[in-house]
N, CA, C and O atoms as a Tinker XYZ file with bonds, in Angstrom:
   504  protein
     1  N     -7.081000   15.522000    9.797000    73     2
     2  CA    -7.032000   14.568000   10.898000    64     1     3
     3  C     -5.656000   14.643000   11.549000    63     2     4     5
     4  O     -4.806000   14.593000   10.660000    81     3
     5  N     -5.138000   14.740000   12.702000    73     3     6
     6  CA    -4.646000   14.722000   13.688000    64     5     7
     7  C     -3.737000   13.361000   13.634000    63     6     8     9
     8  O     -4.320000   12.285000   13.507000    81     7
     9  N     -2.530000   13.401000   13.715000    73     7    10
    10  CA    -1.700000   12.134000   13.413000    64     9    11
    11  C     -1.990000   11.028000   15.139000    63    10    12    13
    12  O     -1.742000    9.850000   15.396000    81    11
    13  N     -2.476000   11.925000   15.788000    73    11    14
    14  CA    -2.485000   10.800000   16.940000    64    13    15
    15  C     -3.772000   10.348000   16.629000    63    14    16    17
    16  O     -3.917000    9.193000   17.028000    81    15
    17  N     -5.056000   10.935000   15.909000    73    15    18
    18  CA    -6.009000   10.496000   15.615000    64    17    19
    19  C     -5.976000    9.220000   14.229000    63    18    20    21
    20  O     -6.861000    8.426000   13.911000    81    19
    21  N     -4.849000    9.391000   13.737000    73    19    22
    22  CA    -5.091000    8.123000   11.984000    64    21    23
    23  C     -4.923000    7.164000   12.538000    63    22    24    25
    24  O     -4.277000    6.901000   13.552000    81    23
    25  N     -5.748000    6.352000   11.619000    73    23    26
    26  CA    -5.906000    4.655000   11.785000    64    25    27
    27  C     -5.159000    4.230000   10.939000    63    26    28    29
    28  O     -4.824000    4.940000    9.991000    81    27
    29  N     -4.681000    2.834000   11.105000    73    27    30
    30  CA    -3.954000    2.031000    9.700000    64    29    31
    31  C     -5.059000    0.636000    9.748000    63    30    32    33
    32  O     -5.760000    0.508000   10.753000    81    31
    33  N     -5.133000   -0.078000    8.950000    73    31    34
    34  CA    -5.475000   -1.298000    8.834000    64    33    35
    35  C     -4.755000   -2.379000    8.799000    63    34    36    37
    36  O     -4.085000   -2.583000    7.787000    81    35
    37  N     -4.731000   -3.125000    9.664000    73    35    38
    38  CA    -3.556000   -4.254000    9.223000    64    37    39
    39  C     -4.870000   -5.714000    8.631000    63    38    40    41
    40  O     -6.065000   -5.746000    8.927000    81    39
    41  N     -4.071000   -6.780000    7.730000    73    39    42
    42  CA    -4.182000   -8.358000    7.689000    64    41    43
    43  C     -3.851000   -8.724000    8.533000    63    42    44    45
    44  O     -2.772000   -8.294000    8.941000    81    43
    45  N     -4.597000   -9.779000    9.344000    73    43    46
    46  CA    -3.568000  -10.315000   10.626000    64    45    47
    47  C     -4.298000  -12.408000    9.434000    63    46    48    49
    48  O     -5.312000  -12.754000    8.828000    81    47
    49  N     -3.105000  -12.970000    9.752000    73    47    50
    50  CA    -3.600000  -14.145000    9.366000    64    49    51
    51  C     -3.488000  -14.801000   10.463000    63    50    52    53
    52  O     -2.765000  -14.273000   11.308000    81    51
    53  N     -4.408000  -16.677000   10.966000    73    51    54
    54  CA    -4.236000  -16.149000   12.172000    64    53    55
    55  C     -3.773000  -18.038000   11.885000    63    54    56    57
    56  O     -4.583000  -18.629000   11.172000    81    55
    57  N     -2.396000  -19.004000   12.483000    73    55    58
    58  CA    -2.369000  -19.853000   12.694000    64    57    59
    59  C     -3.132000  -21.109000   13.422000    63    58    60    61
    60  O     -3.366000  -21.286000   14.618000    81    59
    61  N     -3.398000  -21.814000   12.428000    73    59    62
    62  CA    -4.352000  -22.838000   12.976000    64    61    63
    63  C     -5.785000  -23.301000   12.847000    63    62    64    65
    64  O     -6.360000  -24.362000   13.088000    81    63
    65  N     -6.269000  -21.748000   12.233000    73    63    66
    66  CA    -7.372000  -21.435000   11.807000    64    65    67
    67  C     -7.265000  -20.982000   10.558000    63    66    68    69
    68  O     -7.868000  -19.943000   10.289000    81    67
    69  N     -6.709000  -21.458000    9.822000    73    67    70
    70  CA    -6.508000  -20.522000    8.533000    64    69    71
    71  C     -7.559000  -19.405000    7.676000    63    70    72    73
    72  O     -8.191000  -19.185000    6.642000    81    71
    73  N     -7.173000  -18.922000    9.017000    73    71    74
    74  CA    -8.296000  -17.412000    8.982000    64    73    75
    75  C     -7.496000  -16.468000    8.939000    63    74    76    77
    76  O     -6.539000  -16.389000    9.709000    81    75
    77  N     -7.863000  -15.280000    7.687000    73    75    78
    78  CA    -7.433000  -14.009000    7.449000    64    77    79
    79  C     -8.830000  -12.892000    8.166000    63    78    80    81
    80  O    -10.032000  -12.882000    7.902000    81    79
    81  N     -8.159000  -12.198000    8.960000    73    79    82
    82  CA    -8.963000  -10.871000    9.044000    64    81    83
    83  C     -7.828000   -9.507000    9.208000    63    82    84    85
    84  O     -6.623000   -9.306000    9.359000    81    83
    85  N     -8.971000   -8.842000    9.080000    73    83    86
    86  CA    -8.367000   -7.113000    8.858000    64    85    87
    87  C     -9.031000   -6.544000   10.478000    63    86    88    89
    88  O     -9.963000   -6.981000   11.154000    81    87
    89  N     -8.192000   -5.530000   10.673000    73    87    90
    90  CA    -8.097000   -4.901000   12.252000    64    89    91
    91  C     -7.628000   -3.449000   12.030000    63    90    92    93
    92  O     -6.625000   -3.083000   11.417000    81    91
    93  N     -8.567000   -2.687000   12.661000    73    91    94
    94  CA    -7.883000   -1.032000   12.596000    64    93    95
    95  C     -8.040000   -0.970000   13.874000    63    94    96    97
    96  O     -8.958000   -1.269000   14.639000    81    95
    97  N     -6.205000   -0.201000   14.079000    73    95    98
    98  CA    -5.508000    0.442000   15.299000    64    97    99
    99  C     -5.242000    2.047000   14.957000    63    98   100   101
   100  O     -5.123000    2.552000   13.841000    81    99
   101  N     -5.205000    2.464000   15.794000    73    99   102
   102  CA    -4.767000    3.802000   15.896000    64   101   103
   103  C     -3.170000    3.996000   15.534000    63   102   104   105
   104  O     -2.495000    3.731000   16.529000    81   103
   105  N     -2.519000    4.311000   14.610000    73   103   106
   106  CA    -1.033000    4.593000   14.193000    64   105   107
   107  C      0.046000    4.478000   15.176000    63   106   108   109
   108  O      1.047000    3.764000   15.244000    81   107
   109  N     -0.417000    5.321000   15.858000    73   107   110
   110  CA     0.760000    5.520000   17.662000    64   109   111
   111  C      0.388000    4.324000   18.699000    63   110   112   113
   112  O      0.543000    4.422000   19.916000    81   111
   113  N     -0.140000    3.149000   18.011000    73   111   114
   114  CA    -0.797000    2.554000   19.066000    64   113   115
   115  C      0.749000    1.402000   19.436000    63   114   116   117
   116  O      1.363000    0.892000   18.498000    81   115
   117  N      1.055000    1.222000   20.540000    73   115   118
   118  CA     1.800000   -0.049000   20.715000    64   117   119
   119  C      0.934000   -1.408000   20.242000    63   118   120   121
   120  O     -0.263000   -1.523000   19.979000    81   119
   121  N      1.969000   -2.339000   20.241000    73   119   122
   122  CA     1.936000   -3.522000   19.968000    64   121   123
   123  C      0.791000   -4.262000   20.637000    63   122   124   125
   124  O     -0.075000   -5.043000   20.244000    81   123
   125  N      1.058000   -3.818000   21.578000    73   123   126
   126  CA    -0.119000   -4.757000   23.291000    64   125   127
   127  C     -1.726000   -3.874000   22.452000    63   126   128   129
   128  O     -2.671000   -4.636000   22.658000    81   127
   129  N     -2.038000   -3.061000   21.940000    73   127   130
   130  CA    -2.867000   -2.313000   21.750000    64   129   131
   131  C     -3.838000   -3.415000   20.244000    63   130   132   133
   132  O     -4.989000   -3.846000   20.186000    81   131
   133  N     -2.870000   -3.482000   19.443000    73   131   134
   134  CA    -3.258000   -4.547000   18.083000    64   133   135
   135  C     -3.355000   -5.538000   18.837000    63   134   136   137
   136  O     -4.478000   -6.014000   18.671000    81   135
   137  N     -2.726000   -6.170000   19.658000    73   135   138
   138  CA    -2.995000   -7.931000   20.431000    64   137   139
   139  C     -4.331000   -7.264000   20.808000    63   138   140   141
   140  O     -5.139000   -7.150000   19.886000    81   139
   141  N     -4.687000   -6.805000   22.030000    73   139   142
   142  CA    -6.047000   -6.511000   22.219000    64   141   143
   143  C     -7.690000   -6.334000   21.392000    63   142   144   145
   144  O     -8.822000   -6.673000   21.737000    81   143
   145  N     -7.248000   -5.771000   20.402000    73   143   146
   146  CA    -8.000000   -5.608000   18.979000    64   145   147
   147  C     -8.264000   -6.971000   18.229000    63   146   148   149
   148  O     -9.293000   -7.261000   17.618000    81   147
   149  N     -7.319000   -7.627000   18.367000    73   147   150
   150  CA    -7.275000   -9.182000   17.680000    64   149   151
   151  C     -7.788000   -9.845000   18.252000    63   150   152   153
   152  O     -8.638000  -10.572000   17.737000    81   151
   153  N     -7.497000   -9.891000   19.588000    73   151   154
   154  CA    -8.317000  -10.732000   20.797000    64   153   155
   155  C     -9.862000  -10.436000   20.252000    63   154   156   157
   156  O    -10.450000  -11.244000   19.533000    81   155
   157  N    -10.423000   -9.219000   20.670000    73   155   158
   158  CA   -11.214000   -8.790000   20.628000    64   157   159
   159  C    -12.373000   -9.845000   19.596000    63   158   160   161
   160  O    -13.414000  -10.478000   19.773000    81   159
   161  N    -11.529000   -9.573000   18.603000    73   159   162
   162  CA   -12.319000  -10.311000   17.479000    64   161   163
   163  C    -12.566000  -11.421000   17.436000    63   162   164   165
   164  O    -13.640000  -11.868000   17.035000    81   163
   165  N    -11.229000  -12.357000   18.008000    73   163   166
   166  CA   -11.480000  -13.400000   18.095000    64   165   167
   167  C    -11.776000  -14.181000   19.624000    63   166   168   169
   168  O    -11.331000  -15.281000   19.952000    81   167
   169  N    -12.545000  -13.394000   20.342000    73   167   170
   170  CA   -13.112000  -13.632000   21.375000    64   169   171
   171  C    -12.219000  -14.323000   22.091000    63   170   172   173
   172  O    -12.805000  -15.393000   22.253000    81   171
   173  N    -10.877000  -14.434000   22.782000    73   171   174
   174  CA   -10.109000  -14.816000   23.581000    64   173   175
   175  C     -9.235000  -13.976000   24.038000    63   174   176   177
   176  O     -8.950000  -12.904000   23.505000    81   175
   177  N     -8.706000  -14.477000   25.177000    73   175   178
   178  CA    -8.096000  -13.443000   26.545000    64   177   179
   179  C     -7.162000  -13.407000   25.476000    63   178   180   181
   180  O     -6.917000  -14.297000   24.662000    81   179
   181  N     -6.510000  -11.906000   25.608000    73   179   182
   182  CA    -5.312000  -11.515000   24.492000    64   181   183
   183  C     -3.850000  -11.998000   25.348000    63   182   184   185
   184  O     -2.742000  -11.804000   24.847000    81   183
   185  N     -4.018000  -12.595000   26.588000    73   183   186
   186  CA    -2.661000  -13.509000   26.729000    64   185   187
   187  C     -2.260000  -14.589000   25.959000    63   186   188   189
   188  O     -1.117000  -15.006000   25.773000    81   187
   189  N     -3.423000  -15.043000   25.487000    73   187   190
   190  CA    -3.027000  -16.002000   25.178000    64   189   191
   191  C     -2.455000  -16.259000   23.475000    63   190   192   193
   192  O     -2.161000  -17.286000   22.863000    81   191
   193  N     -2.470000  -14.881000   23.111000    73   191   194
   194  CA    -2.006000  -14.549000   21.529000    64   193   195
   195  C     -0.701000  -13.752000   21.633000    63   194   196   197
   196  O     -0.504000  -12.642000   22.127000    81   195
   197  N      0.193000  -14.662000   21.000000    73   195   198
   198  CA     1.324000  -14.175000   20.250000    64   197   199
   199  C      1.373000  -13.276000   18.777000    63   198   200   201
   200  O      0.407000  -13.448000   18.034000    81   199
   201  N      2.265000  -12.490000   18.398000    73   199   202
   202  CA     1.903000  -11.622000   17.665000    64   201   203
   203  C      3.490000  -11.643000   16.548000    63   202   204   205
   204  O      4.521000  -11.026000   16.814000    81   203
   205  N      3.294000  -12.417000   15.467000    73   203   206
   206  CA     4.257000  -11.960000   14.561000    64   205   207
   207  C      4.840000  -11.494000   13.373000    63   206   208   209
   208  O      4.741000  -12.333000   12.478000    81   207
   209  N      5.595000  -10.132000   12.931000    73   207   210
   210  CA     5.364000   -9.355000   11.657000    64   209   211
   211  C      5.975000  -10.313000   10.810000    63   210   212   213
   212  O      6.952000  -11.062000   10.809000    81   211
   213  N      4.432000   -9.803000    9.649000    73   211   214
   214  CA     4.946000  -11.114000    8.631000    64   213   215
   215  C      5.549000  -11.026000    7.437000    63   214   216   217
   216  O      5.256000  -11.294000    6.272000    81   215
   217  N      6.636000  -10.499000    8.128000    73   215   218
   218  CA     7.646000   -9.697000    6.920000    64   217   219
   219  C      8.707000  -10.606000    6.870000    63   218   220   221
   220  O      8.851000  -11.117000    7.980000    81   219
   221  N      9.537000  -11.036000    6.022000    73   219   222
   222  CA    11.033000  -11.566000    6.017000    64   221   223
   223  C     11.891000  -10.194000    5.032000    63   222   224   225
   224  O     11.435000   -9.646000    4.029000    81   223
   225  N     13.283000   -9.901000    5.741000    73   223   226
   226  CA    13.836000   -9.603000    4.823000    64   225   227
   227  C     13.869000  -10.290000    3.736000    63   226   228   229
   228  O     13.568000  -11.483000    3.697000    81   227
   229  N     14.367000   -9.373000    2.396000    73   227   230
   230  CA    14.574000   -9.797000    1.098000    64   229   231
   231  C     13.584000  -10.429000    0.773000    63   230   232   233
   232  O     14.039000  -11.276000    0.005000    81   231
   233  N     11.644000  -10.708000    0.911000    73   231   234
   234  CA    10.863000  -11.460000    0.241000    64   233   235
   235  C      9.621000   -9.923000    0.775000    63   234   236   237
   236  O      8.621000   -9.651000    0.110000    81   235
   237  N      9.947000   -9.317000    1.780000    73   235   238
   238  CA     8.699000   -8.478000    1.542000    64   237   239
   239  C      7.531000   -9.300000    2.881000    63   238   240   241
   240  O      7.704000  -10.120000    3.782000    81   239
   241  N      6.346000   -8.509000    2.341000    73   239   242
   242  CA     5.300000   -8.885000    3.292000    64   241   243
   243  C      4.736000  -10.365000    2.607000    63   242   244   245
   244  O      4.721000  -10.711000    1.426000    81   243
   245  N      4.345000  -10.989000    3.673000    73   243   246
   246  CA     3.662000  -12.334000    3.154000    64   245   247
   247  C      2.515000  -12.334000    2.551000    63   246   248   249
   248  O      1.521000  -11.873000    3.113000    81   247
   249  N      2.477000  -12.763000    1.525000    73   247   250
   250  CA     0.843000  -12.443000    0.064000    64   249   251
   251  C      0.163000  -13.152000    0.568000    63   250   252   253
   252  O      0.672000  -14.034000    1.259000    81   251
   253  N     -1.042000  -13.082000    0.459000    73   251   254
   254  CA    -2.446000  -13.094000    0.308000    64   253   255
   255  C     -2.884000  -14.671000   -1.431000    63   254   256   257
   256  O     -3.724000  -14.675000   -2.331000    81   255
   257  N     -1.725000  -15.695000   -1.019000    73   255   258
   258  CA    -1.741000  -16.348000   -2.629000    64   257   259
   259  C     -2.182000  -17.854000   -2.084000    63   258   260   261
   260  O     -2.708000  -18.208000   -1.029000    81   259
   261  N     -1.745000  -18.582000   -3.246000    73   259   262
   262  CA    -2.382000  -19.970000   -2.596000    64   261   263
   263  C     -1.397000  -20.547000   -1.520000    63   262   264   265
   264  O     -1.822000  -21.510000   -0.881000    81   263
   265  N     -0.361000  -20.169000   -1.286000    73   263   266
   266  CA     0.239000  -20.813000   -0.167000    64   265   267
   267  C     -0.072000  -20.393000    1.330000    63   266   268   269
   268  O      0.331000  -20.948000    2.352000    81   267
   269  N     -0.842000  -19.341000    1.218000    73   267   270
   270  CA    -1.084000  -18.870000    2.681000    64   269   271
   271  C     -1.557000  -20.031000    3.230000    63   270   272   273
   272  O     -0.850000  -20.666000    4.013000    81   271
   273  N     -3.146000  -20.561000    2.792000    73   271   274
   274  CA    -4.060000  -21.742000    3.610000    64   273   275
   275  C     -2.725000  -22.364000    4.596000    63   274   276   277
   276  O     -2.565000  -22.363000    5.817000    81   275
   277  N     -1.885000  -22.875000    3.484000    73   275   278
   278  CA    -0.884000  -24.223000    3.945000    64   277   279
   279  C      0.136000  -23.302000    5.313000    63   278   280   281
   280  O      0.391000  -23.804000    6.407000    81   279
   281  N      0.626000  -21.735000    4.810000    73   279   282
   282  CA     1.312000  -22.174000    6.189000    64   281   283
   283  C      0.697000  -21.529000    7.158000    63   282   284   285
   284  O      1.443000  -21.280000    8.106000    81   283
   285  N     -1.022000  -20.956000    7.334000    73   283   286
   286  CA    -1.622000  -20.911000    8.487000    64   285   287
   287  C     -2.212000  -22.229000    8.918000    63   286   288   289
   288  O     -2.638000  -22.328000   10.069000    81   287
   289  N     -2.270000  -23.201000    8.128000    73   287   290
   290  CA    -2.377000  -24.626000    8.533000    64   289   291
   291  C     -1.338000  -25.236000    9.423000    63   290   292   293
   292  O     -1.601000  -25.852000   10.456000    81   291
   293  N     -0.171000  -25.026000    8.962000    73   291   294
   294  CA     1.385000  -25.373000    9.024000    64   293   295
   295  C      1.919000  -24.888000   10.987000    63   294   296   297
   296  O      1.263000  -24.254000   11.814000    81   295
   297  N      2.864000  -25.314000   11.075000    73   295   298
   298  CA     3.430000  -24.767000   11.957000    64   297   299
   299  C      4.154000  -23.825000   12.177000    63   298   300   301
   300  O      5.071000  -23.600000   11.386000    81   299
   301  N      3.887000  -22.698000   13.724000    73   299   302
   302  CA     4.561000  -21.497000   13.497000    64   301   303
   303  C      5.653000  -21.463000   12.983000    63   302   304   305
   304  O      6.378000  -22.370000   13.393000    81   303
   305  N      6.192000  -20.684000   12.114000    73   303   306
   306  CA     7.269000  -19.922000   11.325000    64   305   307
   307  C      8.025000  -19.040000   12.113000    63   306   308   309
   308  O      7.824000  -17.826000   12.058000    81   307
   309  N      8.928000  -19.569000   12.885000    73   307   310
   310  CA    10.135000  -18.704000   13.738000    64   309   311
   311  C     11.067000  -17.868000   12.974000    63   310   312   313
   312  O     12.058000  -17.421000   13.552000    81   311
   313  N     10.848000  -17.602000   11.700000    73   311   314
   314  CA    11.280000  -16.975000   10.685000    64   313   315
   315  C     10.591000  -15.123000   10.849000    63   314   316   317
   316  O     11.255000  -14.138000   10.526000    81   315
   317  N      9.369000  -15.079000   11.332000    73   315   318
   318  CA     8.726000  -13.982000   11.500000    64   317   319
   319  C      8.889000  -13.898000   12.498000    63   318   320   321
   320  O      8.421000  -14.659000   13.345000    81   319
   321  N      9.775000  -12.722000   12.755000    73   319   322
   322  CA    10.276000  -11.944000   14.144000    64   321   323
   323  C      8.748000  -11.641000   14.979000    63   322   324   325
   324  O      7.748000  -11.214000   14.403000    81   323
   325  N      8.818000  -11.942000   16.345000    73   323   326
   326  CA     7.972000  -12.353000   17.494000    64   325   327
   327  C      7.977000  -10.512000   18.041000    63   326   328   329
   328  O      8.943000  -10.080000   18.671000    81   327
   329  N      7.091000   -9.843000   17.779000    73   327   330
   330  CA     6.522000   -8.880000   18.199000    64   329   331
   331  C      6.356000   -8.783000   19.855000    63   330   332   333
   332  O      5.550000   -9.400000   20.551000    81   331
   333  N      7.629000   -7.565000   20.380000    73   331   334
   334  CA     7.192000   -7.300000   21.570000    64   333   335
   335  C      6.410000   -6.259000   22.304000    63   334   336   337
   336  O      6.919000   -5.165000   22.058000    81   335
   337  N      5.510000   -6.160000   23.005000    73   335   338
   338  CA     3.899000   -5.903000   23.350000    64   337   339
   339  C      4.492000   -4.439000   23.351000    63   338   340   341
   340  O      4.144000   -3.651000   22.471000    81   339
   341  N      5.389000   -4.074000   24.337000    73   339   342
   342  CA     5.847000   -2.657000   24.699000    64   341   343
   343  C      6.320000   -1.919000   23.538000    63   342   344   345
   344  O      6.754000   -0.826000   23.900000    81   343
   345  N      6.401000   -2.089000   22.327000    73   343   346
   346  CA     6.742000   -1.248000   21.393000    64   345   347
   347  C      5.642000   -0.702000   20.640000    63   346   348   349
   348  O      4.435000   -0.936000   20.579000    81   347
   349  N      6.631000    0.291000   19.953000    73   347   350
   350  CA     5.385000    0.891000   19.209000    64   349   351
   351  C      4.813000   -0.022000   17.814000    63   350   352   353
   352  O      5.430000   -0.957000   17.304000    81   351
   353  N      4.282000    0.191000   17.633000    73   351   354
   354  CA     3.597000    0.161000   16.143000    64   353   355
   355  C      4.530000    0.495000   15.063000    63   354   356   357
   356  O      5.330000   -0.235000   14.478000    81   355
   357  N      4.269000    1.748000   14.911000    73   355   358
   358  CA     5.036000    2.362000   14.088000    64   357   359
   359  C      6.568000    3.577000   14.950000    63   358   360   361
   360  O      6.645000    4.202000   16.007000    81   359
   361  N      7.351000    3.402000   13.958000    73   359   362
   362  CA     8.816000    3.300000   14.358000    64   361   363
   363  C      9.027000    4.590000   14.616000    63   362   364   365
   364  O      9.042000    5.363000   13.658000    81   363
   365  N      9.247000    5.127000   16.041000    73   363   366
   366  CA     9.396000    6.445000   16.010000    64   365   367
   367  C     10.563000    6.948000   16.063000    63   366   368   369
   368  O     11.091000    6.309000   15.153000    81   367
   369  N     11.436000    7.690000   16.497000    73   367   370
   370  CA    12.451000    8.381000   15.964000    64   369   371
   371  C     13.420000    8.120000   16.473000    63   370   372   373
   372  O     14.492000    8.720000   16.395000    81   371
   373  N     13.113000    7.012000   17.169000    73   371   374
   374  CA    14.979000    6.447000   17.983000    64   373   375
   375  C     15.090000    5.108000   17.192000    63   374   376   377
   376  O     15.997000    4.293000   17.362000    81   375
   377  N     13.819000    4.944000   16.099000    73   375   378
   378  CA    13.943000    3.569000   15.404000    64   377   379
   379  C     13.095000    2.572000   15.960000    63   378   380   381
   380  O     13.166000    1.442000   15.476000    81   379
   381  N     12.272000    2.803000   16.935000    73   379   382
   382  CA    11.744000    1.563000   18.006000    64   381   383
   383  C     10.535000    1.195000   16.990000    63   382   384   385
   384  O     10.136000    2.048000   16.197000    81   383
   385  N     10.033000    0.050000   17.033000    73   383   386
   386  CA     8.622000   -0.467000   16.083000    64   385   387
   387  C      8.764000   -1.380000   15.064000    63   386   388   389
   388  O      9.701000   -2.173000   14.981000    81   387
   389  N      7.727000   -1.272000   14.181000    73   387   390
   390  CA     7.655000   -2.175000   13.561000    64   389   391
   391  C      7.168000   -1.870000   11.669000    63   390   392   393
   392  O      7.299000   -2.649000   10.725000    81   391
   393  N      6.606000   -0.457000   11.685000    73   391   394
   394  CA     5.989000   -0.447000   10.400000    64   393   395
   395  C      6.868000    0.975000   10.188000    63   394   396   397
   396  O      7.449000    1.331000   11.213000    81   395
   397  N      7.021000    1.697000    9.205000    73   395   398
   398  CA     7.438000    2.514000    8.348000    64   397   399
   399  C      7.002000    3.167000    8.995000    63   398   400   401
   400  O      6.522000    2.596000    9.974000    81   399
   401  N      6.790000    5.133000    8.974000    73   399   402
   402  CA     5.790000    5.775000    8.938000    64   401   403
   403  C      5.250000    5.915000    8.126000    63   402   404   405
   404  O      4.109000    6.189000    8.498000    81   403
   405  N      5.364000    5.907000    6.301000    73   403   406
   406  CA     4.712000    6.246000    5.584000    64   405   407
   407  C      4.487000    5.027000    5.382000    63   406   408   409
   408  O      4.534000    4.819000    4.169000    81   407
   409  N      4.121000    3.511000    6.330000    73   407   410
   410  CA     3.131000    2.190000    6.050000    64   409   411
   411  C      1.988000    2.703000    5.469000    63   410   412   413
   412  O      1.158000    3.500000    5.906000    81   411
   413  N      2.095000    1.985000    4.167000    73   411   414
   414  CA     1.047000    2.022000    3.100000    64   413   415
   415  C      0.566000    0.747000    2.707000    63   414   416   417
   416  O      0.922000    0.316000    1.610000    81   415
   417  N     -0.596000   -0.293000    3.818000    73   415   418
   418  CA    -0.806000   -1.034000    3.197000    64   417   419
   419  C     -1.264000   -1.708000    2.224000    63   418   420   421
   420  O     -2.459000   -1.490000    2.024000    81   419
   421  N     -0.701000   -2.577000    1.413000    73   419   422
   422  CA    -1.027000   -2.784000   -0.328000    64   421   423
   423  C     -2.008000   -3.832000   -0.306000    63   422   424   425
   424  O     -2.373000   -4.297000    0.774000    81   423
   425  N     -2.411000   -4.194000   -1.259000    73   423   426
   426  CA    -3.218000   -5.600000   -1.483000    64   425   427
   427  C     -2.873000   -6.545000   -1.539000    63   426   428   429
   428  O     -1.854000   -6.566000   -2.229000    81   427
   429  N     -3.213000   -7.740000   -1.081000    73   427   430
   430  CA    -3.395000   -9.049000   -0.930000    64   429   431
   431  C     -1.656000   -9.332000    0.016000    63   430   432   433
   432  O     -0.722000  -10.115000   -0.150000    81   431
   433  N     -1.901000   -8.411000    0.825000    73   431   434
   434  CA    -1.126000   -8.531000    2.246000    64   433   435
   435  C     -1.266000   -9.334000    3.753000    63   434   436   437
   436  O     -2.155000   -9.357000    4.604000    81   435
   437  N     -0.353000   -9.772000    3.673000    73   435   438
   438  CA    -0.658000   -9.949000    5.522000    64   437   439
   439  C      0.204000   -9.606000    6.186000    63   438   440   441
   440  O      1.314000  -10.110000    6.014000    81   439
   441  N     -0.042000   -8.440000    7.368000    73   439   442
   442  CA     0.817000   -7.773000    8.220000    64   441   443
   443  C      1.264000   -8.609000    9.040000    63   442   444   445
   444  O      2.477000   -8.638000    9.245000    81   443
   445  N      0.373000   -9.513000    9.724000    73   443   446
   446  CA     0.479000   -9.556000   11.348000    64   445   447
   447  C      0.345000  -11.342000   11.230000    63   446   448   449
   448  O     -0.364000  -11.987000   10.458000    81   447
   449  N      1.364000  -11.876000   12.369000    73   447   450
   450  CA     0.478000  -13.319000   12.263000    64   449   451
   451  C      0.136000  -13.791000   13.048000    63   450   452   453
   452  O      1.079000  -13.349000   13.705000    81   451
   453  N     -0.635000  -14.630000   14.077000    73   451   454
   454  CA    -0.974000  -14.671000   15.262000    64   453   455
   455  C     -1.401000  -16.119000   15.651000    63   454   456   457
   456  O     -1.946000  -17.048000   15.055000    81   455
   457  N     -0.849000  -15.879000   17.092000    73   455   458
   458  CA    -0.556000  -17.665000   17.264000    64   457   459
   459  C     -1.411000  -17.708000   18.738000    63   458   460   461
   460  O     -1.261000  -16.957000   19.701000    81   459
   461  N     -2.460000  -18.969000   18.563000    73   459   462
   462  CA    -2.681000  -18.688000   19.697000    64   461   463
   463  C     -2.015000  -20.091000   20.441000    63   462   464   465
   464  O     -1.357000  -20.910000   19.800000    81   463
   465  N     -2.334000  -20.229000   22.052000    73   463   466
   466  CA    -1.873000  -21.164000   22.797000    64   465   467
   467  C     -2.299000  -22.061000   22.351000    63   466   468   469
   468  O     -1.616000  -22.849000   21.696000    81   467
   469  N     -3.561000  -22.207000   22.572000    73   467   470
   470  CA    -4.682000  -23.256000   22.107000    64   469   471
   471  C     -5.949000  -22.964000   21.164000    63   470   472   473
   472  O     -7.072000  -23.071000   21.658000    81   471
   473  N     -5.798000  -22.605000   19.844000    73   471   474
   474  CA    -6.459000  -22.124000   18.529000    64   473   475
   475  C     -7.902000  -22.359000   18.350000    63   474   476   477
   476  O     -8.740000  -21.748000   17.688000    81   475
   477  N     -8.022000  -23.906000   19.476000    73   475   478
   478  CA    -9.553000  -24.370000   19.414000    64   477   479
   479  C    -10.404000  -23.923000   20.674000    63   478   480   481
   480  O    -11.450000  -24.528000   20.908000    81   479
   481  N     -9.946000  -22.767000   21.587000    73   479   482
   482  CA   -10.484000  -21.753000   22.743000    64   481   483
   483  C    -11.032000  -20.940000   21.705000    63   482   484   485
   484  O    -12.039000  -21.645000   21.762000    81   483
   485  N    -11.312000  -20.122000   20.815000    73   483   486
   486  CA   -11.648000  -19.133000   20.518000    64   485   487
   487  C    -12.790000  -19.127000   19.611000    63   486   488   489
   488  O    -13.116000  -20.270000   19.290000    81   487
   489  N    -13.394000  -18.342000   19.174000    73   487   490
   490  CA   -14.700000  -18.453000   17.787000    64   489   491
   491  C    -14.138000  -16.769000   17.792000    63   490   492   493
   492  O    -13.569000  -15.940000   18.503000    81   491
   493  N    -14.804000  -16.978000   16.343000    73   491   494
   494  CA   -14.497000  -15.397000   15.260000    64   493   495
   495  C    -15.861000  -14.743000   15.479000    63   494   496   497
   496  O    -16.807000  -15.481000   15.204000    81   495
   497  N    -16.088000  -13.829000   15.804000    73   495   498
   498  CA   -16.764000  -12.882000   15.738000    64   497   499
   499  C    -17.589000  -12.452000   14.303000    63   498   500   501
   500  O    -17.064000  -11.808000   13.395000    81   499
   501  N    -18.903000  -12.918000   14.301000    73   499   502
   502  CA   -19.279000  -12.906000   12.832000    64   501   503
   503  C    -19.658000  -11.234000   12.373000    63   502   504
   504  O    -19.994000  -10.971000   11.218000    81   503
């Protein structure tokens, strides 16, 4: 397979809805490309979704444990750097992005976190 052809899978958890889903993008895909995909799913205009990696230095990616419910219940976390649309995905060689190249996602992860304007516009896609 063709590196412009691989997919990755991300967790996106999504604020407000304390809903976890999974989303496959194309590797080289920008940022605006996963918002679209997310939208998608969750049936709302992808303006209206914010997008943030749910990584902190020094703690790693955010688990998949019993505290998730509470802080996709909770209020956004300005702690997870706010994803801008024009970048890549993954970090290409001037450093620009957001995931490793060799992103290997593990279990009971959440990549992505996503905020919408108004959380009660949307339904999930069964």
């Amino acid at each position: 397979m063709k590196e412009a052809d691989a997919k990755v899978t991300l967790v996106c958890g999504v604020y407000g809805k304390g809903l976890v889903l999974s989303v496959e993008v194309a590797r080289n895909a920008k940022v605006t490309e996963l918002r679209d995909v997310i939208a998608r799913e969750l049936v709302i205009h992808p303006r209206f979704l914010t997008l943030r990696l749910a990584w902190k230095e020094g703690e790693g990616w955010l688990q998949c444990d019993e505290d998730l419910d509470k802080i996709l219940a909770g209020q956004v976390d300005s702690a997870f750097e706010k994803m801008l649309l024009l970048c890549p995905l993954v970090k290409n060689e001037s450093g620009d992005g957001y995931l490793e190249s060799a992103f290997d996602p593990g279990d009971c992860e959440v990549h992505v976190l996503v905020e919408a304007r108004n959380p009660n516009e949307f339904v999930v896609k069964v």
